[in-house]
TORZA-966884 format. One record per residue: residue number from 1; residue in three letters; x, y, z of N, C-alpha, C in turn. Coordinates in steps of 0.1 Angstrom, whole numbers, always signed. Atoms other than C-alpha are relative to their C-alpha. Layout:
BEGIN
{NUM; 'ALA'; {X; Y; Z}; {X; Y; Z}; {X; Y; Z}}
...
END
This chain:
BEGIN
{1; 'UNK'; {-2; -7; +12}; {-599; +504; -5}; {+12; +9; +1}}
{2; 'UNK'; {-13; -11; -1}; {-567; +521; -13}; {-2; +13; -9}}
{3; 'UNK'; {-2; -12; +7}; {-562; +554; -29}; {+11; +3; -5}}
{4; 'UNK'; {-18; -1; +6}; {-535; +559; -56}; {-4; +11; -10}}
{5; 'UNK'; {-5; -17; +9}; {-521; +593; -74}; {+9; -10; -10}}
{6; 'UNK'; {-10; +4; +17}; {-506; +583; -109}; {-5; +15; -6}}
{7; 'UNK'; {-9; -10; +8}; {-489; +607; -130}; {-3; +0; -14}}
{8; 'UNK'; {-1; +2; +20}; {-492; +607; -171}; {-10; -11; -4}}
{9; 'UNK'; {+13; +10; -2}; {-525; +588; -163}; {-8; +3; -17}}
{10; 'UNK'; {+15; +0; +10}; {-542; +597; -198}; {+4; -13; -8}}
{11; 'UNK'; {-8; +6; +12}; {-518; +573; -221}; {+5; -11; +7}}
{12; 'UNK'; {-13; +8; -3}; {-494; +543; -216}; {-2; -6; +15}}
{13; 'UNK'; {+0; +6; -16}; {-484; +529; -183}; {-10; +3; +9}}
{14; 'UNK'; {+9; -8; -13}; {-506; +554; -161}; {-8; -4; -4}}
{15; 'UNK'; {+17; +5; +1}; {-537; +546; -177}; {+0; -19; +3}}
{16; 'UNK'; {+9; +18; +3}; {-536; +505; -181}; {+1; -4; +13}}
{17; 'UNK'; {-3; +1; -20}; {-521; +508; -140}; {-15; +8; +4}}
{18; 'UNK'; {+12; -9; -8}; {-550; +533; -130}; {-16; -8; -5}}
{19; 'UNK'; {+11; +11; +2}; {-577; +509; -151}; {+0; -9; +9}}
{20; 'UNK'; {+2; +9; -4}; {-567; +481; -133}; {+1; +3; +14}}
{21; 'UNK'; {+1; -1; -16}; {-564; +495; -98}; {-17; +3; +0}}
{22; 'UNK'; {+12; +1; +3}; {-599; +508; -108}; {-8; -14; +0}}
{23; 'UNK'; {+7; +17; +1}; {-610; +471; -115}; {+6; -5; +13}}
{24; 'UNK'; {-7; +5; -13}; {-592; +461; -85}; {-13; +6; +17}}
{25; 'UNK'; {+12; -11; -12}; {-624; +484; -60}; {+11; +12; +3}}
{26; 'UNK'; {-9; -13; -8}; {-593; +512; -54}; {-5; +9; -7}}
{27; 'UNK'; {+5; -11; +6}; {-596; +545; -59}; {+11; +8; -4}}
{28; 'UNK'; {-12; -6; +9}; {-575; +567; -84}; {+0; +12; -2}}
{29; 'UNK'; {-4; -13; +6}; {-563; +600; -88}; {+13; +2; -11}}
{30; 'UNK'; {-3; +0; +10}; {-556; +601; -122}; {+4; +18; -3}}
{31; 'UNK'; {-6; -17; +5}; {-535; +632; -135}; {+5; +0; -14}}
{32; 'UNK'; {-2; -5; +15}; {-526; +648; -169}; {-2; +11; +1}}
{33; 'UNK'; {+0; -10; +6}; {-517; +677; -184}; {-18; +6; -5}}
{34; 'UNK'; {+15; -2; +5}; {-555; +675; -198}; {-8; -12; +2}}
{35; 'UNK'; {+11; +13; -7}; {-579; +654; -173}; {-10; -3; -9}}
{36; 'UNK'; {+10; +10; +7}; {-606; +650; -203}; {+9; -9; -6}}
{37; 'UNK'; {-9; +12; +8}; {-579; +631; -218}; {-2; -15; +11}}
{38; 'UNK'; {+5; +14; -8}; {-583; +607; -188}; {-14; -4; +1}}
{39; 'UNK'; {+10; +3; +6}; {-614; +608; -190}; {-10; -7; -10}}
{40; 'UNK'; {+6; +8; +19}; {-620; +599; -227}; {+7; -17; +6}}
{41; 'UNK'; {-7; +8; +1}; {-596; +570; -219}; {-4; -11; +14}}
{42; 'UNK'; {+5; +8; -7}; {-609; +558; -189}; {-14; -4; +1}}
{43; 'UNK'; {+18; -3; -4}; {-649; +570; -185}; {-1; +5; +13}}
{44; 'UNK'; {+5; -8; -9}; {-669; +581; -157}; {+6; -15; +12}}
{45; 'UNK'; {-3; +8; -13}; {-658; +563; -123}; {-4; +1; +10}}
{46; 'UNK'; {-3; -8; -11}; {-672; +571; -89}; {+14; -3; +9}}
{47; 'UNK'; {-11; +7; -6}; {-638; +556; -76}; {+7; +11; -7}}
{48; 'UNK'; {-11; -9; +12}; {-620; +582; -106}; {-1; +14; +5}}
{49; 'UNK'; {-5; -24; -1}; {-607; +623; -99}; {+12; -3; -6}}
{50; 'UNK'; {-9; -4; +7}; {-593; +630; -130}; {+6; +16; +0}}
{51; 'UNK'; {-11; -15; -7}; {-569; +662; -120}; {+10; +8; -11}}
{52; 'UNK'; {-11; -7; +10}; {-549; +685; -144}; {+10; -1; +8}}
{53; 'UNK'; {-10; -3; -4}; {-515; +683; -135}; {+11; +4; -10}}
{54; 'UNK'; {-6; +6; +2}; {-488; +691; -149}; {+17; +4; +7}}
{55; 'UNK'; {-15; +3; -12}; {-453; +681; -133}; {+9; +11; +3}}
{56; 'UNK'; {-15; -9; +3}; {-427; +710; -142}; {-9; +11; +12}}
{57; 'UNK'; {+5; -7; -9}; {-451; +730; -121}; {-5; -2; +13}}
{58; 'UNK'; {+2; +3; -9}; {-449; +725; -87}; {-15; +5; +11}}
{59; 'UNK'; {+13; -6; -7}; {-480; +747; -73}; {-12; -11; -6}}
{60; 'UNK'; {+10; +10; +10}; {-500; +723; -99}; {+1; -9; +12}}
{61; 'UNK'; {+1; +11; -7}; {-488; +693; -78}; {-2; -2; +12}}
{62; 'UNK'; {+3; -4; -10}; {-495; +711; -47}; {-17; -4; -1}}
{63; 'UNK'; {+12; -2; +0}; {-529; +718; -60}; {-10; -17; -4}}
{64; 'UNK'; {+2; +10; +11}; {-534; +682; -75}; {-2; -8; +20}}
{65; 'UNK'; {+0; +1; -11}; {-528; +670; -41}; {-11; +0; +11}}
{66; 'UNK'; {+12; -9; -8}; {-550; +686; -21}; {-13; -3; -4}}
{67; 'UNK'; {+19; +4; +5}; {-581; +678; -46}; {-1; -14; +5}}
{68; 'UNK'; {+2; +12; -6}; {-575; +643; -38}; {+0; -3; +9}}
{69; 'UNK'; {+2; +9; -14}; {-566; +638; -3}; {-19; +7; +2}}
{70; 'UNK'; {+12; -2; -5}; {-600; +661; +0}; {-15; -4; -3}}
{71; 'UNK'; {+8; +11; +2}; {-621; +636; -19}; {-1; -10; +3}}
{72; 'UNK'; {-6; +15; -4}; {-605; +605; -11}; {+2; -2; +14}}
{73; 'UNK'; {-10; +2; -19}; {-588; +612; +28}; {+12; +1; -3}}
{74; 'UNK'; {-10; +4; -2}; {-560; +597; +19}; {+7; -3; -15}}
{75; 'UNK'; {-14; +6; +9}; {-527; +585; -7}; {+8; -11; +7}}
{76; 'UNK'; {-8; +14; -1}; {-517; +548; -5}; {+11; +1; -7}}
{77; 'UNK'; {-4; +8; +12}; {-502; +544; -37}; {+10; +15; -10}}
{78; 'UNK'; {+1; -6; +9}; {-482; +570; -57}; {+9; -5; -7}}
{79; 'UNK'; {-7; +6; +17}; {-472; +563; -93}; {+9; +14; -5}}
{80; 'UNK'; {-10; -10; +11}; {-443; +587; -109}; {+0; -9; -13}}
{81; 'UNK'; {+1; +6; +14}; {-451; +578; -146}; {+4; +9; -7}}
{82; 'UNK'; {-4; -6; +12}; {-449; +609; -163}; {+15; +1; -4}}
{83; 'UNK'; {-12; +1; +8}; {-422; +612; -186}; {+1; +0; -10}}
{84; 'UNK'; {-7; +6; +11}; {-403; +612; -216}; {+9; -7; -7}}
{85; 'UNK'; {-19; +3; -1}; {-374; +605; -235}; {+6; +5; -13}}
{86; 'UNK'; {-4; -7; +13}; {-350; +618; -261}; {+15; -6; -4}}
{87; 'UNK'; {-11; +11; +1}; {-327; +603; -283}; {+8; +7; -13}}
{88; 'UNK'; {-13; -8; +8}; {-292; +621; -296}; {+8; -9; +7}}
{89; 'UNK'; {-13; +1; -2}; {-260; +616; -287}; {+0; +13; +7}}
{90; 'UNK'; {-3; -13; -10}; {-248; +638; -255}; {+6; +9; -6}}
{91; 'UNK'; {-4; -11; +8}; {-231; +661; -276}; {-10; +2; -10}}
{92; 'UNK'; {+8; -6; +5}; {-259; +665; -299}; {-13; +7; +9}}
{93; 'UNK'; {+10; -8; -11}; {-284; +678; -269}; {+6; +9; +4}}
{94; 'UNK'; {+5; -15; -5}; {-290; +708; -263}; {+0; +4; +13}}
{95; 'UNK'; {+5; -3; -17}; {-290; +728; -228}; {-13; +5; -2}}
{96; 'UNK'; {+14; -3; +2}; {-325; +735; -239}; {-5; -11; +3}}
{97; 'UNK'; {+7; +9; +1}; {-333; +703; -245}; {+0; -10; +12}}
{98; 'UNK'; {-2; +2; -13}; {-316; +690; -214}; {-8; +6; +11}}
{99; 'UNK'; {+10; +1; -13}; {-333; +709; -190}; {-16; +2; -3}}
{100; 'UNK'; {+16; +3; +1}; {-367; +703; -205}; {-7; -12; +1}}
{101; 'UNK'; {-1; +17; -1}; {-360; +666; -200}; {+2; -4; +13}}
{102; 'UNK'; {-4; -1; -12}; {-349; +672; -167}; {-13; +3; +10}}
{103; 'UNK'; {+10; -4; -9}; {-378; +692; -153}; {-13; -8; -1}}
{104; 'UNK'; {+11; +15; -2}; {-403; +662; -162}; {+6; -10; +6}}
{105; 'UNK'; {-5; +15; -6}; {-384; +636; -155}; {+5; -3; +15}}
{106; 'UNK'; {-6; -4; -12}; {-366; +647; -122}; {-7; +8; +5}}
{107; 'UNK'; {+0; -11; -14}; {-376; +678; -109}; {-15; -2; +0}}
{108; 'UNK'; {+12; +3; -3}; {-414; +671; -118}; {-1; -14; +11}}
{109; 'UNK'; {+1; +9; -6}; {-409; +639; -104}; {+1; +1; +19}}
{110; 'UNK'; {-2; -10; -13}; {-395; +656; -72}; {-12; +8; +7}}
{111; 'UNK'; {+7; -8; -2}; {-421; +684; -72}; {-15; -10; +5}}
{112; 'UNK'; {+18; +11; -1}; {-453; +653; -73}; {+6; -11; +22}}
{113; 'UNK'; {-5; +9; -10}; {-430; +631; -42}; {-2; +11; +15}}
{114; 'UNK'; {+4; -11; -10}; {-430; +664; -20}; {-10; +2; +2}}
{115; 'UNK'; {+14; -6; -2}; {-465; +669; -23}; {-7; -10; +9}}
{116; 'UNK'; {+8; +9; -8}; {-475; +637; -14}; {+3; -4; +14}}
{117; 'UNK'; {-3; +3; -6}; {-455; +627; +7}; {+0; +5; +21}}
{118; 'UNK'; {+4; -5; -12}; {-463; +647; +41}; {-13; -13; +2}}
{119; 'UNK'; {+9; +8; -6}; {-494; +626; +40}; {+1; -11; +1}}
{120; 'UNK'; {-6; +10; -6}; {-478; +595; +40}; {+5; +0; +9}}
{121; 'UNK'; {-7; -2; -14}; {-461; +606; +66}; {-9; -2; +15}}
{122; 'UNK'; {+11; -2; -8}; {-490; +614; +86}; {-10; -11; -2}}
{123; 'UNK'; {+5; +16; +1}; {-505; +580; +77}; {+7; -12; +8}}
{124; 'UNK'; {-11; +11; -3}; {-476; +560; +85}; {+2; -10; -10}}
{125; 'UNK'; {-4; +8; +10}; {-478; +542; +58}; {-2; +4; -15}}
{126; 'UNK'; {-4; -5; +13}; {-476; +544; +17}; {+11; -6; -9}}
{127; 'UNK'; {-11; +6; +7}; {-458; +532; -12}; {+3; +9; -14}}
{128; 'UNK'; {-4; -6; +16}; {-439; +554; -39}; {+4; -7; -7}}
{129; 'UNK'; {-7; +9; +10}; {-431; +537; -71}; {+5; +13; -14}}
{130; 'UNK'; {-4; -11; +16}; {-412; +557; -95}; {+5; -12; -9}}
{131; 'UNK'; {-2; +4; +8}; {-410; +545; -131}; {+14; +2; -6}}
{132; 'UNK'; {-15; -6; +4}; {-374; +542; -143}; {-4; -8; -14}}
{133; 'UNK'; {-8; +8; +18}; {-359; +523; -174}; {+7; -9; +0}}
{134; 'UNK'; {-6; +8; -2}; {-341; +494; -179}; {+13; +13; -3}}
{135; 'UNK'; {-16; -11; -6}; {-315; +529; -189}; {+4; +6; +8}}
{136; 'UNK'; {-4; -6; -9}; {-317; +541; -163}; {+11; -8; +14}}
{137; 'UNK'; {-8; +14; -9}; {-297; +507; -151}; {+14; -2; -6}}
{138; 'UNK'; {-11; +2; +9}; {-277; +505; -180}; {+4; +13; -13}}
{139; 'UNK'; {-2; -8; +13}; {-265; +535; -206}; {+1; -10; -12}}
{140; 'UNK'; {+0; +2; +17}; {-269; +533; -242}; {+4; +12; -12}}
{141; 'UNK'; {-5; -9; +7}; {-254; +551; -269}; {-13; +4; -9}}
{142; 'UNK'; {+16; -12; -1}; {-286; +579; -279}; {-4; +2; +10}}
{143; 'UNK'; {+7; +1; -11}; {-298; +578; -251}; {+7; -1; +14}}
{144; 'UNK'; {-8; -2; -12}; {-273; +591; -227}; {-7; +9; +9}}
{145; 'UNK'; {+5; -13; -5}; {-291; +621; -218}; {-16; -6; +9}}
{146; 'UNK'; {+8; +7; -10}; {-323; +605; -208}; {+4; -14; +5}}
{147; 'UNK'; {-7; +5; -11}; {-307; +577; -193}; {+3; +5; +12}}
{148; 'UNK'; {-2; -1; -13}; {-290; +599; -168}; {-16; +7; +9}}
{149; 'UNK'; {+15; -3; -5}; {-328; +614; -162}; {-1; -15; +9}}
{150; 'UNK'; {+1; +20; -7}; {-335; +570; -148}; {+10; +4; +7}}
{151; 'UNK'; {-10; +5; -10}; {-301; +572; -134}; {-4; +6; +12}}
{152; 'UNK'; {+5; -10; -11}; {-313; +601; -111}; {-12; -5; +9}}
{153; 'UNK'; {+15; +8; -7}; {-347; +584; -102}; {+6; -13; +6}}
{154; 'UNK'; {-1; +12; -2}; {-330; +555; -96}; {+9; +3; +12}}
{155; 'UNK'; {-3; -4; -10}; {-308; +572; -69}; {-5; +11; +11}}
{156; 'UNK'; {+13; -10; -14}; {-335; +594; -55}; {-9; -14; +8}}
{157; 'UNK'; {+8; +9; -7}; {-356; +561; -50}; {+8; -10; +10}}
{158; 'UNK'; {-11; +6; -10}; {-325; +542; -31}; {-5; +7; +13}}
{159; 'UNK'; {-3; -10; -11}; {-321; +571; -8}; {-17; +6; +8}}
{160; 'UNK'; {+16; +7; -4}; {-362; +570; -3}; {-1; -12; +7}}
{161; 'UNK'; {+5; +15; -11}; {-364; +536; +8}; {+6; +1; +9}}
{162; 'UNK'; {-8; +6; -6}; {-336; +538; +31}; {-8; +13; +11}}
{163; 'UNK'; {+3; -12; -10}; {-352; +574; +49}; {-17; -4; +0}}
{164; 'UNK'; {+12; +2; -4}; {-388; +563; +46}; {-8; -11; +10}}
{165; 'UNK'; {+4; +11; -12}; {-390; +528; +60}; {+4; -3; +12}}
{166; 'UNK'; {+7; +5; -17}; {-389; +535; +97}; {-12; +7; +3}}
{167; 'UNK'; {+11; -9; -3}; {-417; +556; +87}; {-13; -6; -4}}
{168; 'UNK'; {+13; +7; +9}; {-439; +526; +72}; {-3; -1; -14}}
{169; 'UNK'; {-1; -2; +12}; {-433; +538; +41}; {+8; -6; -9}}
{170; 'UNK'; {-3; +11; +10}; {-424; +516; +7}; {+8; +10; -9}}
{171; 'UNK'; {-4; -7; +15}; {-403; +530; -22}; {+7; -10; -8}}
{172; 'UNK'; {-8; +9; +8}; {-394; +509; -51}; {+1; +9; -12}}
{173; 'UNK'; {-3; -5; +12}; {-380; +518; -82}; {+0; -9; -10}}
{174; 'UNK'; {+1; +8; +10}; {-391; +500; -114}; {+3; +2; -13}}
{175; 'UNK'; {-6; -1; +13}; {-374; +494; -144}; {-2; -13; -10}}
{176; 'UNK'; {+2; +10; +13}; {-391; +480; -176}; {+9; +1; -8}}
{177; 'UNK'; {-3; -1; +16}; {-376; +470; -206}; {-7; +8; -11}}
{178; 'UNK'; {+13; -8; +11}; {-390; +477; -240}; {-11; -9; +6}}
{179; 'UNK'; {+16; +6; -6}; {-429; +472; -236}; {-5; +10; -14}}
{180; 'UNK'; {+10; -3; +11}; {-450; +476; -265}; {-8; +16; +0}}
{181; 'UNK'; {+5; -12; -1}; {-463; +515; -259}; {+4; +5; -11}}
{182; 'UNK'; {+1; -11; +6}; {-465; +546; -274}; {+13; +8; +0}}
{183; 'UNK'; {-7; -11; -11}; {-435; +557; -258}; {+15; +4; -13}}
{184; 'UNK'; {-6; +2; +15}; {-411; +553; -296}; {-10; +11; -7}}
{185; 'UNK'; {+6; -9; +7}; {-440; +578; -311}; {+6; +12; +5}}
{186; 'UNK'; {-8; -13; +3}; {-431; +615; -318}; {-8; +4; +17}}
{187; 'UNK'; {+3; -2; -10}; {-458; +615; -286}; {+8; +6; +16}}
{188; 'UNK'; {-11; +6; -13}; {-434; +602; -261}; {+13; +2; -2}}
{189; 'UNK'; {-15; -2; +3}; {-401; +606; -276}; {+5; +13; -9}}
{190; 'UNK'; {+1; -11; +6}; {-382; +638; -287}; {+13; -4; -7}}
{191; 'UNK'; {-16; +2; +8}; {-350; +635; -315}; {+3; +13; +6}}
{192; 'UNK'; {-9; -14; -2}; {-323; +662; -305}; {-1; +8; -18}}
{193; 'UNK'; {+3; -5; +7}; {-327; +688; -331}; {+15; +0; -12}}
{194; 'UNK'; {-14; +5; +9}; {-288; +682; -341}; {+5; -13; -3}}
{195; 'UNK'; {-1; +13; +1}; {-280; +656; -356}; {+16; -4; -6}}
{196; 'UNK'; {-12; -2; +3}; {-241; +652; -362}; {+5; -15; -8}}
{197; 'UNK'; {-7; +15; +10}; {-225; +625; -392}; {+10; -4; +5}}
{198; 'UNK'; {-9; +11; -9}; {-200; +613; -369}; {-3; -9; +8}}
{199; 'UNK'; {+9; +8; -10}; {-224; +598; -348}; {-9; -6; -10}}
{200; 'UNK'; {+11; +5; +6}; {-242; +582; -376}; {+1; -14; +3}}
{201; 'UNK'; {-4; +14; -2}; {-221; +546; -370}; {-10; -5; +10}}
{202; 'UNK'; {+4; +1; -11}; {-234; +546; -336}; {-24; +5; +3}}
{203; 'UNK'; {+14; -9; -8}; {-265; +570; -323}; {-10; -3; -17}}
{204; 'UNK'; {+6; +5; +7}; {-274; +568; -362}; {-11; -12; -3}}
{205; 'UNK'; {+5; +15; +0}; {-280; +533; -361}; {-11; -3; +13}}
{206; 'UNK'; {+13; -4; -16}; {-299; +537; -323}; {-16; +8; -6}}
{207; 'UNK'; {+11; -4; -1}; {-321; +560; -342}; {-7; -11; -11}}
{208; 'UNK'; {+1; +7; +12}; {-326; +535; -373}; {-10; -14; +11}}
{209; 'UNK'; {+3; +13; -14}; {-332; +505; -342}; {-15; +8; +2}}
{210; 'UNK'; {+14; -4; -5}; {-361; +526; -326}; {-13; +2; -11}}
{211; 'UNK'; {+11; -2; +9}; {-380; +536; -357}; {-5; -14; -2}}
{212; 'UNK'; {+2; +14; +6}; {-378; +498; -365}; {-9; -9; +11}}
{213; 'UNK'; {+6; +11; -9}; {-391; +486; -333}; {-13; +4; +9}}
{214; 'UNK'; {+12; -2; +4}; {-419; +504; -329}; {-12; -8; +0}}
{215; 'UNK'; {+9; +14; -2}; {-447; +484; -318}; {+3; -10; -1}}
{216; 'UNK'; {-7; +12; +6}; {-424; +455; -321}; {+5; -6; +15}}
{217; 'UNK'; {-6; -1; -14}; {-413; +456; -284}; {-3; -14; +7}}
{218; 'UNK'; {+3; +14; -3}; {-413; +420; -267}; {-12; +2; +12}}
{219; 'UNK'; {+4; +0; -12}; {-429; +436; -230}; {-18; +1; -7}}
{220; 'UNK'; {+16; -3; +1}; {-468; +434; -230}; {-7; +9; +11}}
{221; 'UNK'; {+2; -4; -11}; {-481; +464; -212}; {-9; -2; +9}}
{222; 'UNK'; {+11; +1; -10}; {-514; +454; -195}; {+4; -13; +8}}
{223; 'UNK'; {-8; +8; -13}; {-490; +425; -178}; {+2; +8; +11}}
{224; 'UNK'; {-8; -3; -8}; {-467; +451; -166}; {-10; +10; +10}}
{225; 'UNK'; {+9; -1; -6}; {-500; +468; -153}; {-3; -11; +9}}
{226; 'UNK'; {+3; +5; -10}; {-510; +443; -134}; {+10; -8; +11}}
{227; 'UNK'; {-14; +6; -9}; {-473; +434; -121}; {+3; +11; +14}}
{228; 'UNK'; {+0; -8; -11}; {-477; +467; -105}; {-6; +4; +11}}
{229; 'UNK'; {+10; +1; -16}; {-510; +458; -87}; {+8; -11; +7}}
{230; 'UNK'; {-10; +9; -10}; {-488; +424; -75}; {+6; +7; +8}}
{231; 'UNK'; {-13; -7; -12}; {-460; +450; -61}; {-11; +4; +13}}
{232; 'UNK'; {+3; -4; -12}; {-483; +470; -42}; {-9; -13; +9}}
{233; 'UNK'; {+10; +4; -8}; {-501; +442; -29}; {+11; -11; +11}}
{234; 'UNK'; {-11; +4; -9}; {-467; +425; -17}; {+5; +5; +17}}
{235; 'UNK'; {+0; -7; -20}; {-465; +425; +23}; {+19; +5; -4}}
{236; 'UNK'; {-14; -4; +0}; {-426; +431; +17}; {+8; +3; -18}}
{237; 'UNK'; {-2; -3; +14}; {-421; +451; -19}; {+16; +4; -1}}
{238; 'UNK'; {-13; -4; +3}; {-388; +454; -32}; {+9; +11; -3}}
{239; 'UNK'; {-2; -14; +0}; {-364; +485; -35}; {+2; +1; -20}}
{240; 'UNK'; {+1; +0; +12}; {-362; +478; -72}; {-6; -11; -6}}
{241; 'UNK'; {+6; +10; +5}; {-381; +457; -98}; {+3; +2; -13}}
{242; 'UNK'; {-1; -3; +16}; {-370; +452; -132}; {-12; -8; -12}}
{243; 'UNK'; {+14; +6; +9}; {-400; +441; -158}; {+6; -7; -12}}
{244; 'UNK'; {-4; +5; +12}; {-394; +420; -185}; {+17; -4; -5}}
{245; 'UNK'; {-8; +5; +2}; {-369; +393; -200}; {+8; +8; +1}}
{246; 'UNK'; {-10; -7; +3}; {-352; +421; -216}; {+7; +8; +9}}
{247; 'UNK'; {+0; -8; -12}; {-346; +440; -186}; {+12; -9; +7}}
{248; 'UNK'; {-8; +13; -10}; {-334; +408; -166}; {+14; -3; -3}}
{249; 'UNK'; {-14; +0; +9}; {-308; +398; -194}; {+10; +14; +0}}
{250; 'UNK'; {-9; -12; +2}; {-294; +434; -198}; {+6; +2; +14}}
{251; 'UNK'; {+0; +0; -13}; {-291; +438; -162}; {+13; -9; +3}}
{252; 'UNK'; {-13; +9; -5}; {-273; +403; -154}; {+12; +6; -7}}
{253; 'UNK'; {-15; -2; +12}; {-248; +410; -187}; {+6; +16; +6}}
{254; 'UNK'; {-7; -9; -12}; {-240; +442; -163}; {+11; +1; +9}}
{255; 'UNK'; {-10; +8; -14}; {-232; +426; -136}; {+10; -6; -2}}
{256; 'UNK'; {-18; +9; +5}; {-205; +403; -154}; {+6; +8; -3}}
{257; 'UNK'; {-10; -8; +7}; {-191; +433; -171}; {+6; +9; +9}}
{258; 'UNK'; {-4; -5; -10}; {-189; +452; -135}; {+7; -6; +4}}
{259; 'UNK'; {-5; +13; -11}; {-176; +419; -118}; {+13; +2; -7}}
{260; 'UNK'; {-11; +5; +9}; {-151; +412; -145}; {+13; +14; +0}}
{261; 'UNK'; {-7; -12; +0}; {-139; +451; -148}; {+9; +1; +16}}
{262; 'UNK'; {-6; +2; -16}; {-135; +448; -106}; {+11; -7; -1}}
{263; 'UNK'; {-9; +10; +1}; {-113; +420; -109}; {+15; +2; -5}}
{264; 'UNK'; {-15; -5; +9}; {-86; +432; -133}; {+4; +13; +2}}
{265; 'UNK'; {-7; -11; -8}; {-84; +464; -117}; {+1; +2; +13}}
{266; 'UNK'; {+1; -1; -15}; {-86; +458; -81}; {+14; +1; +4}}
{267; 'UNK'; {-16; -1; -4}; {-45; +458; -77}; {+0; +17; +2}}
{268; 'UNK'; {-2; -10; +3}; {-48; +497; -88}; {-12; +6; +5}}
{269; 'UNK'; {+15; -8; -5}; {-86; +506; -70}; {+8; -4; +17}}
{270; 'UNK'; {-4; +0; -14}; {-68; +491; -39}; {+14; +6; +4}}
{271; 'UNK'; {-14; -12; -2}; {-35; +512; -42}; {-4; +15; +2}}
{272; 'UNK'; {-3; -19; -5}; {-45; +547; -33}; {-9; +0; +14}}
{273; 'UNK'; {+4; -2; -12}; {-55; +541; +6}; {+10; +4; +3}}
{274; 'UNK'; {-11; -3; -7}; {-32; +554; +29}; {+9; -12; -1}}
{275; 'UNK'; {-10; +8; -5}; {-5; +529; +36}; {-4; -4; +16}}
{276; 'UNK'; {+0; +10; -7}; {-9; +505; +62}; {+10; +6; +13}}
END
């Protein structure tokens, strides 16, 4: 039986992952801001310690920590799920709003990986999965600002895999597409409070897109639930996983536009070494 710590466990990803590891015989330390919320959402478990957490507060994820390894022993499995996201145009965000986006997304995410992570250590083994974005792969006009939130997870989880696995330890970094959630509700997502008419062509039209898509999303999430029991159950898990068509496609059409950009400027990226 494994033991897994998930993050933003009342809602969305963290709950339909923490059900199904639940149905799987593991055991879960489910966290939220407000553990009857996991509770209502999941029920009574003896396998379940639902845990108040919440992320911006690092003593919390200290304390969150500690309730579990002292129920359970041990942390196989940790899930970085909580999160948001917010959708302006970088010049319409706020330094308010910025670092309120920052300290969930990053530095909570940070604050939950330090906690656990000693005891992985002292295991020898363990697998972190932080949840990124397919923007956190690719920028999008709105959604610059959380974007570079993903971009950040997505080079903390690099520089994880590469310092943990002589230690036994796994880190992948996963990035869905859209997926049918909550995560487009006022719940999950915050508008910047400015909203600027020059940006209407653009970020306008991004916000006009999201309203519209809206439960409309092609990813189905109790797949990508059980894609994430697959990973951990993978003897050799990958340093990144992207979910869903959409994801796959956005991604490749990256890569050609990187490739292609290389190509036509490589005369002038390979002129400023020293001289020969």
């Amino acid at each position: 039986m494994r033991t897994w710590f998930i993050t933003g466990a009342s809602r969305g990803f963290g709950a339909l992952i923490a059900a199904q590891a639940l149905e799987a015989g593991d055991a879960v330390i489910a966290t939220a801001r407000k553990p009857e919320d996991v509770t209502a959402r999941l029920g009574e478990h003896p396998n379940l310690l639902a845990v108040r957490l919440d992320v911006t507060r690092e003593s919390e994820a200290q304390q969150a920590v500690a309730e579990g390894v002292e129920r359970f022993g041990r942390i196989d499995v940790l899930v970085n799920n909580a999160g948001y996201g917010i959708l302006g145009a970088v010049e319409e965000t706020s330094a308010v709003e910025v670092e309120r986006i920052y300290a969930t997304n990053v530095f909570g995410l940070l604050s939950v990986t330090r906690a656990v992570l000693p005891h992985m250590r002292r295991q020898r083994s363990g697998h972190v999965i932080n949840i990124s974005s397919l923007g956190g792969y690719q920028a999008y006009m709105g959604w610059g600002v959380y974007g570079s939130t993903k971009f950040a997870v997505e080079g903390i989880t690099e520089a994880l895999h590469q310092e943990l696995a002589p230690l036994g330890i796994h880190a992948t970094v996963v990035e869905p597409g859209f997926f049918r959630t909550d995560f487009l509700d006022d719940q999950s997502l915050v508008k910047t409070a400015l909203e600027l008419p020059d940006y209407e062509e653009t970020v306008g039209a991004m916000r006009r897109f999201a309203h519209g898509a809206n439960h409309a999303q092609p990813g189905d999430p109790s797949k990508l639930a059980g894609a994430i029991i697959g990973l951990v159950n993978a003897p050799n898990p990958p340093q990144r996983l992207p979910l869903g068509s959409d994801a796959l496609a956005r991604i490749s059409a990256k890569h050609s536009l990187v490739e292609a950009e290389m190509a036509v400027w490589q005369p002038l990226t390979l002129s400023t070494d020293f001289d020969a």
